[in-house]
C-alpha positions as CSV (number, residue, x, y, z in Angstrom):
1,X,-28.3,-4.0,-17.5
2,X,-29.1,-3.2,-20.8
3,X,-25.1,-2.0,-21.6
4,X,-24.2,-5.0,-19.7
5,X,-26.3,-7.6,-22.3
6,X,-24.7,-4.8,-25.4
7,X,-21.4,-5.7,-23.9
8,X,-21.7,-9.4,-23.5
9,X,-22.5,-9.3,-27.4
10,X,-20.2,-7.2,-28.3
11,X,-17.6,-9.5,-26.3
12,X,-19.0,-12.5,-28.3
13,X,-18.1,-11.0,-31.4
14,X,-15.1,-9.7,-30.7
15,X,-13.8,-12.7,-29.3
16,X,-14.5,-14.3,-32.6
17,X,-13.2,-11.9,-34.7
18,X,-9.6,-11.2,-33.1
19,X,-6.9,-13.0,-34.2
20,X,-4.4,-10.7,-33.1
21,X,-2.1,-13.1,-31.3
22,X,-0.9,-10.7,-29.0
23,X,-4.6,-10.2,-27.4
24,X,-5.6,-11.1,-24.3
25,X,-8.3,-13.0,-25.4
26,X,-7.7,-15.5,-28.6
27,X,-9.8,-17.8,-30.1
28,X,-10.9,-21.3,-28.3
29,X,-10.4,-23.3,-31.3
30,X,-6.9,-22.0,-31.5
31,X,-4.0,-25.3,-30.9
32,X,-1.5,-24.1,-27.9
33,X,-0.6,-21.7,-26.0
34,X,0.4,-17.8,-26.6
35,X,1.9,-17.2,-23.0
36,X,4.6,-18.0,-21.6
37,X,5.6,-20.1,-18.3
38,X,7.3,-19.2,-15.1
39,X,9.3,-21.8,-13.2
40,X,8.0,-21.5,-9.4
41,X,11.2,-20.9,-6.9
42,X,11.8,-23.2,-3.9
43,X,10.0,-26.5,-4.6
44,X,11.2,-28.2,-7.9
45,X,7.8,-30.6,-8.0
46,X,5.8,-28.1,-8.0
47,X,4.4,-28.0,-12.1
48,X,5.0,-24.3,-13.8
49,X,2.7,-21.4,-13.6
50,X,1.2,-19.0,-16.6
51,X,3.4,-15.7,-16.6
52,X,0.8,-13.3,-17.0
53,X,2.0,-10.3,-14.4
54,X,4.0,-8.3,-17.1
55,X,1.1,-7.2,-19.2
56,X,1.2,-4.3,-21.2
57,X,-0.9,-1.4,-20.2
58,X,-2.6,-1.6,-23.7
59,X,-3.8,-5.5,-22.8
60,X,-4.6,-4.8,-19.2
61,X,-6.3,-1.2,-20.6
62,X,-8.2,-3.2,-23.0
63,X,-9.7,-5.5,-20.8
64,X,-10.9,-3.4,-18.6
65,X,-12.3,-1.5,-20.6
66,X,-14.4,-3.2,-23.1
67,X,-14.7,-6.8,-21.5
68,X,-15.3,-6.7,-17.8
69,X,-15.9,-2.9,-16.2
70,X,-17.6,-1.2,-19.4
71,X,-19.5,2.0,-18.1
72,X,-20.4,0.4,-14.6
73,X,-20.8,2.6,-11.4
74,X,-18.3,1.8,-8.6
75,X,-21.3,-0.1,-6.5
76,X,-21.5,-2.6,-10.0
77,X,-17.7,-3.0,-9.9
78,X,-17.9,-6.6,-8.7
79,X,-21.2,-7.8,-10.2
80,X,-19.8,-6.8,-13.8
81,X,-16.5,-9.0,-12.6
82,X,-18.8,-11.9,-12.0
83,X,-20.4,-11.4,-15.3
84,X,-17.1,-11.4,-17.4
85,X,-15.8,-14.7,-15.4
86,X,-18.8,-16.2,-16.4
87,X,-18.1,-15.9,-20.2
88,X,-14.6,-16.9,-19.8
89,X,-13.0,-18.8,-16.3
90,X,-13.5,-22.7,-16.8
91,X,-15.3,-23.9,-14.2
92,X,-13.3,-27.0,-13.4
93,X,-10.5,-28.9,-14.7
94,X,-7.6,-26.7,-14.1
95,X,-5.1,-26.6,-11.2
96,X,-3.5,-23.6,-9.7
97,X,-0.5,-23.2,-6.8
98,X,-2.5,-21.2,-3.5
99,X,-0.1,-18.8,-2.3
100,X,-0.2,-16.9,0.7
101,X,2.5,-15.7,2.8
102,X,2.9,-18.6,5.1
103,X,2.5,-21.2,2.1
104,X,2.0,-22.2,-1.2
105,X,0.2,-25.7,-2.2
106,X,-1.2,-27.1,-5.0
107,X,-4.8,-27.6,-5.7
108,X,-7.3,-28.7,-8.2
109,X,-10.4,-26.3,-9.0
110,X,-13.5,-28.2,-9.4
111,X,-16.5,-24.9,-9.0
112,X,-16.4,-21.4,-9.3
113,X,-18.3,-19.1,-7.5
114,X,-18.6,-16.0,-9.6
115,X,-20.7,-13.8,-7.5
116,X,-18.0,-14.0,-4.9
117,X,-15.1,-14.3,-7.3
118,X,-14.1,-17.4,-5.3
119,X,-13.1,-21.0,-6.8
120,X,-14.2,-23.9,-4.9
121,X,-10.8,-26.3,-4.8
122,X,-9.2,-29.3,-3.8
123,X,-6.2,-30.3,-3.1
124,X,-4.3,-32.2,-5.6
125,X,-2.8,-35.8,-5.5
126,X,0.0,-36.2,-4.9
127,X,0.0,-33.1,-2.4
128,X,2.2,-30.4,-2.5
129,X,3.1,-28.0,-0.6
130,X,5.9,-25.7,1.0
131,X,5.2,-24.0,3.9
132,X,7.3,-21.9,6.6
133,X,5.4,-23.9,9.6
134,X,6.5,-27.5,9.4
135,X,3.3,-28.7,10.6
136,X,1.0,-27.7,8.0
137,X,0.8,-31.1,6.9
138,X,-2.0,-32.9,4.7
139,X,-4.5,-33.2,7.4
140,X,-3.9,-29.7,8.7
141,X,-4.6,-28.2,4.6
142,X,-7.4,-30.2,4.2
143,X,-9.0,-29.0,8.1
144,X,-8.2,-25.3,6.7
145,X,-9.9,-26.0,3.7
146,X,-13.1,-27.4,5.5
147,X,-12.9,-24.0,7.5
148,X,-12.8,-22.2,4.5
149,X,-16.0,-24.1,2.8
150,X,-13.1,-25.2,0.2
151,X,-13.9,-21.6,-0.9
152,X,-10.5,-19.6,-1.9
153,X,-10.3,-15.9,-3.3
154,X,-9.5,-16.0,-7.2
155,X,-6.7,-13.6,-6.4
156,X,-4.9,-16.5,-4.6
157,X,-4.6,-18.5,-7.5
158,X,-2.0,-18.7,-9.9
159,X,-3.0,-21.1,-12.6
160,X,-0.8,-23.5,-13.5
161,X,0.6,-23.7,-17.0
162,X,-1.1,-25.8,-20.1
163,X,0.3,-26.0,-23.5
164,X,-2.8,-26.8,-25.2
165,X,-4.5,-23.3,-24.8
166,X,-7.1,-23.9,-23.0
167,X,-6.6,-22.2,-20.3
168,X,-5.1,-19.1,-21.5
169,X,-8.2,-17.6,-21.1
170,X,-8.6,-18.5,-17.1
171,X,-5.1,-17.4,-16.7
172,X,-5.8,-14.3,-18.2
173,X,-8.9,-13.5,-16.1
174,X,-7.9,-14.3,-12.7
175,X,-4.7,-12.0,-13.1
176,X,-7.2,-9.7,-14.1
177,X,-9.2,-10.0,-11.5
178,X,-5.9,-9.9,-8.7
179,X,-4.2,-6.7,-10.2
180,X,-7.3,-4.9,-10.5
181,X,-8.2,-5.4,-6.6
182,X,-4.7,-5.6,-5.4
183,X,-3.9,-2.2,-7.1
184,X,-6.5,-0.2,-8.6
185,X,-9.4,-1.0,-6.6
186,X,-9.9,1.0,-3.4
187,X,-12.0,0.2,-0.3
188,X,-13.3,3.9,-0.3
189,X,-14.4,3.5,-3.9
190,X,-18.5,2.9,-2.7
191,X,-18.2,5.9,-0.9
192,X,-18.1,8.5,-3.8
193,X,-20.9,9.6,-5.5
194,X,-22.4,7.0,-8.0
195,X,-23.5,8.8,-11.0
196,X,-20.0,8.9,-12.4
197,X,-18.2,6.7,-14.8
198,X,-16.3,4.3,-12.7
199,X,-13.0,3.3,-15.3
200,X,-13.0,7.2,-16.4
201,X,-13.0,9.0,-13.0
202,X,-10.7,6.0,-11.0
203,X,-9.5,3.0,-13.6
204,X,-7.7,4.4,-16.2
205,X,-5.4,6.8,-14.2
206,X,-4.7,4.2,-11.5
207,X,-4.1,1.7,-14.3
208,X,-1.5,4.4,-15.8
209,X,0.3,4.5,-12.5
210,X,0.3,0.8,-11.6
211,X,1.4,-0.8,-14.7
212,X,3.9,2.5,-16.0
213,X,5.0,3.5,-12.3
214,X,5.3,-0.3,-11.2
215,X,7.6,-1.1,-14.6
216,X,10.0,1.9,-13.4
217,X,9.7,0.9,-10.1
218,X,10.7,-2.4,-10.0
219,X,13.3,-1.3,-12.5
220,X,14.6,1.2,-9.9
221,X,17.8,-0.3,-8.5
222,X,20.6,1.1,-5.8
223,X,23.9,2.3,-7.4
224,X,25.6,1.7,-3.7
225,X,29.0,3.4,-3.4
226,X,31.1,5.0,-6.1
227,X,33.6,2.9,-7.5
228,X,36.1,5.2,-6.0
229,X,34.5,5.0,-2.4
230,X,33.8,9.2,-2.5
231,X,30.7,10.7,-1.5
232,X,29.7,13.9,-2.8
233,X,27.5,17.3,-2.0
234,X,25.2,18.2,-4.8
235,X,24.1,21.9,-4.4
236,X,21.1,23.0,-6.1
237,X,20.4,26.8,-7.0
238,X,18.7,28.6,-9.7
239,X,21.3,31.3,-9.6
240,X,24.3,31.1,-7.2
241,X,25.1,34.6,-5.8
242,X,28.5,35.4,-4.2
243,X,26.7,36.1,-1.1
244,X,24.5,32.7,-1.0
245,X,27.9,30.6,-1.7
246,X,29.6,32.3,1.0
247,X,26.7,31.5,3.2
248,X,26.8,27.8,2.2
249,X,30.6,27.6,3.0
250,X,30.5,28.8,5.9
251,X,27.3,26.5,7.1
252,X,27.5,23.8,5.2
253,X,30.4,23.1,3.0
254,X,33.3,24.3,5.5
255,X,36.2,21.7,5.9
256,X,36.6,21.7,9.6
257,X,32.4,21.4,10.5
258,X,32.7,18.2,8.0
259,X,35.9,17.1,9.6
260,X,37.1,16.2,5.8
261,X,37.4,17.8,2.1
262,X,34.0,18.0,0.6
263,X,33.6,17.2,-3.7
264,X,30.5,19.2,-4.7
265,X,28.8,19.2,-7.7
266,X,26.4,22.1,-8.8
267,X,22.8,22.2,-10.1
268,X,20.1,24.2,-11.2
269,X,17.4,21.1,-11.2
270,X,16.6,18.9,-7.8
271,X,15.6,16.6,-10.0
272,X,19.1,15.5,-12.0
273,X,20.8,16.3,-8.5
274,X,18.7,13.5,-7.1
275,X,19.3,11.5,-10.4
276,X,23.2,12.0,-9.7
277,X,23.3,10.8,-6.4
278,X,25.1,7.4,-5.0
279,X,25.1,6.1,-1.7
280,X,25.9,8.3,1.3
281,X,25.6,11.6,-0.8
282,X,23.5,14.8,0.4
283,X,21.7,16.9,-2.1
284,X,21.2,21.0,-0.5
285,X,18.6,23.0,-2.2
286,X,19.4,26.5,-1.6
287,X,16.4,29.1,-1.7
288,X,13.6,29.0,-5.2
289,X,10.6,27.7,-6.5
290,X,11.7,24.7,-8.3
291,X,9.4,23.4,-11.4
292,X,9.9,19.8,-11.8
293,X,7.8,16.8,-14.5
294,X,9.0,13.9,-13.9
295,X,9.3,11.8,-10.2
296,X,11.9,11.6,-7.3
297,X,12.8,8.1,-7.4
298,X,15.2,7.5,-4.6
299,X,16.7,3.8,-4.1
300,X,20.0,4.5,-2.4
301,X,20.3,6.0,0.8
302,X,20.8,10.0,0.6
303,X,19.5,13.0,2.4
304,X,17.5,15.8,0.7
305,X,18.6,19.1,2.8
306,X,16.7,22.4,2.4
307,X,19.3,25.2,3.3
308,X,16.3,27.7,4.6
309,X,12.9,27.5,5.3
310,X,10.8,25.2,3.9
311,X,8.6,27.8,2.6
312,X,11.7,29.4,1.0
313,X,12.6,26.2,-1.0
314,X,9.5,24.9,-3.1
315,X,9.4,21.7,-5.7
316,X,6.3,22.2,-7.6
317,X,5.3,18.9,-9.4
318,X,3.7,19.4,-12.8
319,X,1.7,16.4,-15.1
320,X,-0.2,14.1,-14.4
321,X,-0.3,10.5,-13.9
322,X,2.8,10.0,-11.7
323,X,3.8,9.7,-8.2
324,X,5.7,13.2,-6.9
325,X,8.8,11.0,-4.6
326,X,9.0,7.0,-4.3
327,X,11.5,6.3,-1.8
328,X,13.1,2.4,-1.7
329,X,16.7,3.0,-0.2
330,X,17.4,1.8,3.0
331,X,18.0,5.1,4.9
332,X,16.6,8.3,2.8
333,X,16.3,11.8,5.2
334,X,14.2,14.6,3.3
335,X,14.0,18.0,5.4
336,X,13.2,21.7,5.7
337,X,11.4,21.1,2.2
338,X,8.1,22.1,0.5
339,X,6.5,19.8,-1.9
340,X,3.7,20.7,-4.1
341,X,1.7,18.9,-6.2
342,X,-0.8,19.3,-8.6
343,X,-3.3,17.3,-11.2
344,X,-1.6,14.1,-9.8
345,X,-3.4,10.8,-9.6
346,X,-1.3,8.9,-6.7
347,X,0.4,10.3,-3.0
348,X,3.0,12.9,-2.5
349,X,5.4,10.2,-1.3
350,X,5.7,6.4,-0.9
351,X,7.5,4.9,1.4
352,X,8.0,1.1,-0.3
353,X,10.7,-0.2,1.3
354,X,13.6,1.2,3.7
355,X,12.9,3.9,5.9
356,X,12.4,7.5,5.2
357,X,12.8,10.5,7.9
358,X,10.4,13.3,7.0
359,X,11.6,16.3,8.9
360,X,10.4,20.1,9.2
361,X,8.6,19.9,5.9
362,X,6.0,21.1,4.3
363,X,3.5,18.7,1.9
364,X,0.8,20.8,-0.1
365,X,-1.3,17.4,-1.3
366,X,-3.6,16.6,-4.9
367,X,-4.8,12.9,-4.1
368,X,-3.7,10.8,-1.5
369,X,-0.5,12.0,1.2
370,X,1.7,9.5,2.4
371,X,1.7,6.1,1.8
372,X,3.9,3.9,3.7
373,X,4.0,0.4,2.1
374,X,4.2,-3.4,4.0
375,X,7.4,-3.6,5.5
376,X,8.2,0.0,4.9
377,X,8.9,2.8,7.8
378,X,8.3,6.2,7.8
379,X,9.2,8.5,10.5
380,X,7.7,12.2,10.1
381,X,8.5,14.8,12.7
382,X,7.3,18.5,12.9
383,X,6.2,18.5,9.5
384,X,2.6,20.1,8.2
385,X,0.5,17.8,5.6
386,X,-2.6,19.2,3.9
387,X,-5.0,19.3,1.0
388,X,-5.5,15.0,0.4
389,X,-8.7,14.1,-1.4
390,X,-7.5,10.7,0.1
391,X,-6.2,10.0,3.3
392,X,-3.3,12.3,4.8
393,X,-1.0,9.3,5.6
394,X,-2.0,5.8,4.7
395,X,-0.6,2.9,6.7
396,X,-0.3,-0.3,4.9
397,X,0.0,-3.6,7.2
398,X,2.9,-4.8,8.3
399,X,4.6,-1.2,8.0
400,X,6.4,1.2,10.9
401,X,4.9,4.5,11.0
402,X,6.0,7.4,14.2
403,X,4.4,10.8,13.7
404,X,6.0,13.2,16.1
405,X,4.6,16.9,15.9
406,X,3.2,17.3,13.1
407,X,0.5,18.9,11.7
408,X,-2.3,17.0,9.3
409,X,-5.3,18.9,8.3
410,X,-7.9,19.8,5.4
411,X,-7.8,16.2,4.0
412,X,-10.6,14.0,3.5
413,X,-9.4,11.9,6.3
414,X,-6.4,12.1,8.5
415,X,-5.0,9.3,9.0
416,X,-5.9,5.7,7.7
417,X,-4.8,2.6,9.2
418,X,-5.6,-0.3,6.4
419,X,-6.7,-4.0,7.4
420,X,-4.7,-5.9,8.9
421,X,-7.3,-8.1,10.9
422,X,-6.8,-10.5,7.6
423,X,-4.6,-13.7,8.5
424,X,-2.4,-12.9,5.7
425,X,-1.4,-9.9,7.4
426,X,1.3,-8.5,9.8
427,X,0.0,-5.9,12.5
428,X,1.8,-1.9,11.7
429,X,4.0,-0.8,14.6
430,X,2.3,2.8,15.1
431,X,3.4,5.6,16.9
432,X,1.5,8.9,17.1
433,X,2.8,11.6,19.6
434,X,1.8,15.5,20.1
435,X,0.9,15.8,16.3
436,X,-2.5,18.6,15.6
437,X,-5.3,16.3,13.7
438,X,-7.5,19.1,12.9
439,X,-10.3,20.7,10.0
440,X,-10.0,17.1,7.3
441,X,-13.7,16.1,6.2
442,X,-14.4,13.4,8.0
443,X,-12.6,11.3,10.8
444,X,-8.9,11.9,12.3
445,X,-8.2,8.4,12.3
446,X,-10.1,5.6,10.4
447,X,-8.9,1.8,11.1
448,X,-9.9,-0.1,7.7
449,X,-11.3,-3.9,9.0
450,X,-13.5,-6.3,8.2
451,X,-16.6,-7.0,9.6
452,X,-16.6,-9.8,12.3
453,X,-19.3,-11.8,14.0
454,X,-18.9,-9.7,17.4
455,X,-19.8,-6.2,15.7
456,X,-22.7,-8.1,14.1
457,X,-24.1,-9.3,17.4
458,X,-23.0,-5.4,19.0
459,X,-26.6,-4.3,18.3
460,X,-25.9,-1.1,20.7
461,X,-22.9,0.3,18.1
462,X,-25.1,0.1,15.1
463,X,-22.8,-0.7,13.4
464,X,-23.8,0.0,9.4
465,X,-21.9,-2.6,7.3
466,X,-20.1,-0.5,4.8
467,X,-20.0,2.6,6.8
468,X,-17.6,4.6,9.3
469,X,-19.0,4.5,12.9
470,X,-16.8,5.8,16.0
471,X,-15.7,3.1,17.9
472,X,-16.4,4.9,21.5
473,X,-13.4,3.9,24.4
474,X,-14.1,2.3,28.3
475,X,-11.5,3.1,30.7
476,X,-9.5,5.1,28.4
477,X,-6.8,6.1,30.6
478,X,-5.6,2.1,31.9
479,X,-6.0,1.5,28.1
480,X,-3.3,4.5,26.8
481,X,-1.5,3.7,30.3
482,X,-0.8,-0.3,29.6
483,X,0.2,0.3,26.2
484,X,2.7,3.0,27.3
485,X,4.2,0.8,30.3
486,X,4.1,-3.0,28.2
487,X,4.2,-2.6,24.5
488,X,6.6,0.2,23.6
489,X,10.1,-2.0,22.3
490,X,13.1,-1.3,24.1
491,X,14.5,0.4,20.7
492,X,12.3,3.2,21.5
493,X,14.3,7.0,21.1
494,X,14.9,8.9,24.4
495,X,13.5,11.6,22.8
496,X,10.5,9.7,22.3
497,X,10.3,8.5,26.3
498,X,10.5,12.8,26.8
499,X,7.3,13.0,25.2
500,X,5.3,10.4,27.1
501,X,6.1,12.4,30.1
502,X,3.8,15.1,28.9
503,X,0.5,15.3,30.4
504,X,-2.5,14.7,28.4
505,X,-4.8,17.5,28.4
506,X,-8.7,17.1,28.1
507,X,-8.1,18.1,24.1
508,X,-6.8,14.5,23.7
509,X,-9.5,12.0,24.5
510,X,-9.6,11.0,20.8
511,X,-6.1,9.2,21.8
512,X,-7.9,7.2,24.0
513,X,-10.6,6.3,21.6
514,X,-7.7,5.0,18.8
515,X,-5.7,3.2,21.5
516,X,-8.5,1.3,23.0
517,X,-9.7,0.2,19.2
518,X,-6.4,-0.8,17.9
519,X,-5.3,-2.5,21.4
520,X,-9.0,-4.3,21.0
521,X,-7.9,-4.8,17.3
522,X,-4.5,-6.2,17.9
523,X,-6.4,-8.9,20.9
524,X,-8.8,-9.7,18.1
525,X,-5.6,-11.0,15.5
526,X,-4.2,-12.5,18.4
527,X,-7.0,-14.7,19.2
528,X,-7.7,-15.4,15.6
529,X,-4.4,-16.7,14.8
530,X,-4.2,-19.0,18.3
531,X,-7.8,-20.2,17.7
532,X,-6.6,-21.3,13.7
533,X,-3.3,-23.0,15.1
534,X,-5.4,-24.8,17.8
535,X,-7.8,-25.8,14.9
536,X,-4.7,-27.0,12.8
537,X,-3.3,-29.2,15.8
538,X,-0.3,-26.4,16.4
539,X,0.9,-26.5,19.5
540,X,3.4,-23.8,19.2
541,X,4.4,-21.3,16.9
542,X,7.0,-19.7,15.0
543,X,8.2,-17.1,16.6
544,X,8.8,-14.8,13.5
545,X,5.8,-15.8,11.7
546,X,3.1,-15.3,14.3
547,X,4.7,-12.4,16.6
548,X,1.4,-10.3,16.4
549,X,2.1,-7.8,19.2
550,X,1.7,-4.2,18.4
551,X,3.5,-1.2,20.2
552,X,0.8,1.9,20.0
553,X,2.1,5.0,22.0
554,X,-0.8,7.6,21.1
555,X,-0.4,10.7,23.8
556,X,-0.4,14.0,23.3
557,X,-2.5,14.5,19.8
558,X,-5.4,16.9,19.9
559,X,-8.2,16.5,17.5
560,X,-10.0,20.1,16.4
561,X,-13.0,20.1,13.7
562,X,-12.7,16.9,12.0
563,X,-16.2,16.5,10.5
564,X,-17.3,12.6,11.6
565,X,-14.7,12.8,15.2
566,X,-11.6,12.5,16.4
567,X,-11.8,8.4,15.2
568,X,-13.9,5.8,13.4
569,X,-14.2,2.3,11.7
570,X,-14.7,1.6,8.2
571,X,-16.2,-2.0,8.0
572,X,-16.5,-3.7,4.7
């Protein structure tokens, strides 16, 4: 506490001091404001926002660094927030637009509870509010506010613009407070070691990533189609041999197997062959270890063909601070590949929106695997994953994830399946068939979720807030069976109905254990979101909005030497 009272001083004064009107933080006594204002879409009454989501990395760097985290531990992480809102969120007075994904309204803050980085709010007069469930009316707001003790996460809050400058500071800090726990902040975080500095070790690289990758990803645009309509075949090679160009002709690039005459383009670098491509073209790495520093940012849809075996055709990622491949077009296929990657700070491969087919590849791993984002699918078949300090494949909610015969091992975890229990949140569609879960540090399969009242009173689990417990399965088999026979959507592959005919050896119990949890998961949002609707006074529901049913097919997957089990909780 004794750096945290150094800091608060040093704060003082250098809030004093700085003048620098591009700061974060200027002076109190200063007239107006030094931010701009966004104009909110949709709803024309509703009064203009502060624009404070483009900061540079130097602001947001800053910030963190010498006004709110300091040399804190991750377990101080959120008592050092609650110290710097303290010095500089106004308790009352201001109004902000509550957004979540079923609605935005307008409220008036009139407490703040630092210690939970909550603000207690009302609604404003006149109320506002748009909504994708005609019913949420006034009285139904103010009924979910009463649920809520009027208590709302700061993260939810977007302040709403003031030209006088008062606010700039509250603006400031709760967009400091929603980046840095909707993008750097990590629910495993508690679980390292605690003698380490927390910005050093986790803040400052995720911070490179999140404010540098996030500006070139959401510049990252589709090109579409060539303005002549032609698609072409980039060929990548180191050297190109007689011998290797006669193979590729008569394999890949012959006229009658394409039905058509093929334009090809030649390479030495998968990385400006990938940078070349439009719509509809296919990039074939011949044979060679490729050295690549920079990231695979793919946003149109191509395919990414290894002519060989994967272990034949390696792309080695050097530098730090990057993603390796960030995939956004609508249909990207990457196969009979080997990625390696090495000092890195994020995953091998996000999957943010579109879908990407991972096929007969081989991922060598530094932090985290594969992330697949909300809304994002990924479909990964006979590929081999290894060497995560993270989490072989992440699942975000409201994603598509089928893993069909592949191999995931030597990670910290397997596979992790983030919360979706939140009402904010759309249930992942997950499919998991015949894949080898074997040798990773500590579970298969962790489900991330919150704690709730019924694991509380489950004396019998003990349950450890904060810590991974298997979840153990009842009648295993009618559990895997009803979810095979009801759930599974027509759109469902025949190839995929040929491997739920295999029979389920005594290697797979840990697929009963998953499908019981997220079947008894999936009930558990179910009921939550009837039981809120019958509180609100809604009869019936959107069927878009509050379609909650998950399809979970998990047969076939053995589970070898994982060191906590084949499957376990994380409850936080």
């Amino acid at each position: 506490m004794r750096m945290l009272r150094w800091m608060r001083h040093e704060w003082e004064d250098r809030l004093q001091e700085d003048d620098d009107s591009c700061s974060d933080y200027g002076s109190r006594d200063k007239p107006g404001t030094a931010l701009a204002r966004t104009v909110p879409d949709g709803n024309v009454l509703f009064p203009d926002i502060f624009h404070t989501d483009h900061l540079l990395f130097y602001e947001r760097f800053k910030a963190y660094q010498d006004y709110i985290l300091a040399d804190c531990k991750a377990s101080e992480v959120k008592e050092f927030t609650a110290e710097y809102l303290e010095k500089v969120l106004e308790p009352s007075g201001w109004q902000a637009v509550w957004r979540t994904n079923v609605f935005e309204v307008l409220v008036e803050v009139v407490d703040v509870e630092y210690s939970a980085l909550k603000a207690v709010v009302r609604l404003s007069e006149p109320f506002l509010c748009e909504s994708r469930v005609s019913t949420f009316t006034l009285e139904c707001m103010q009924e979910l506010l009463e649920l809520k003790e009027r208590q709302i996460p700061l993260q939810e809050l977007w302040v709403v613009y003031d030209e006088s400058g008062e606010f700039d500071q509250t603006a400031l800090a709760v967009e400091h407070v929603r980046f840095f726990y909707q993008c750097i902040w990590r629910t495993w975080d508690e679980e390292e070691e605690d003698d380490f500095d927390y910005f050093v070790r986790c803040v400052e690289p995720r911070l490179r990533l999140y404010v540098f990758g996030y500006q070139k990803y959401s510049s990252l645009q589709a090109k579409g189609l060539r303005p002549r309509g032609t698609k072409i075949t980039h060929v990548v090679s180191s050297t190109m041999m007689a011998s290797l160009l006669q193979s590729l002709i008569r394999d890949k690039l012959c006229p009658e197997s394409c039905g058509e005459e093929l334009e090809i383009q030649f390479h030495n670098d998968p990385l400006a062959a990938v940078n070349a491509c439009y719509e509809g073209d296919t990039v074939i790495i011949c044979p060679g270890h490729y050295v690549v520093d920079g990231v695979f940012c793919i946003a149109d849809s191509v395919e990414l063909e290894g002519y060989g075996l994967p272990d034949d055709i390696v792309i080695e990622k050097r530098g730090e601070g990057d993603n390796f491949v960030d995939c956004t077009g609508a249909n990207i296929k990457i196969s009979s590949l080997k990625l390696v990657q090495h000092d890195a700070v994020e995953g091998i491969l996000n999957v943010h929106h579109g879908k990407t087919t991972l096929e007969n590849c081989v991922l060598q791993c530094e932090t985290t695997g594969i992330t697949v984002r909300t809304s994002a699918e990924l479909l990964m078949k006979k590929s081999d994953l290894y060497g995560a300090k993270g989490a072989g494949v992440e699942i975000y909610p409201g994603s598509m994830c089928t893993l069909l015969d592949n191999g995931i091992h030597h990670c910290k975890e397997g596979i992790l399946i983030k919360n979706f229990l939140d009402e904010h949140y759309d249930i992942p569609k997950i499919t998991m068939v015949n894949n080898m879960i074997h040798n990773n540090e500590g579970y298969g399969v962790v489900l991330v979720r919150p704690t709730m009242p019924s694991d509380i009173k489950d004396a019998s689990a003990e349950t450890t807030k904060g810590n991974a417990q298997p979840i153990r399965s009842g009648d295993g088999t009618a559990c895997v069976e009803g979810f095979r026979q009801e759930q599974l959507p027509e759109c469902i592959t025949d190839e995929l109905e040929l491997y739920e005919q295999a029979e389920i050896s005594e290697q797979t119990e840990g697929n009963y254990e998953i499908a019981n949890e997220l079947g008894a998961t999936s009930a558990r949002k179910s009921q939550m979101h009837k039981k809120r609707l019958s509180e609100l006074g809604i009869a019936e529901a959107d069927d878009n909005l509050m379609s909650q049913e998950m399809f979970v097919s998990i047969v076939g997957n053995q589970f070898k030497w994982n060191g906590k089990g084949s499957f376990g909780t994380f409850l936080f």
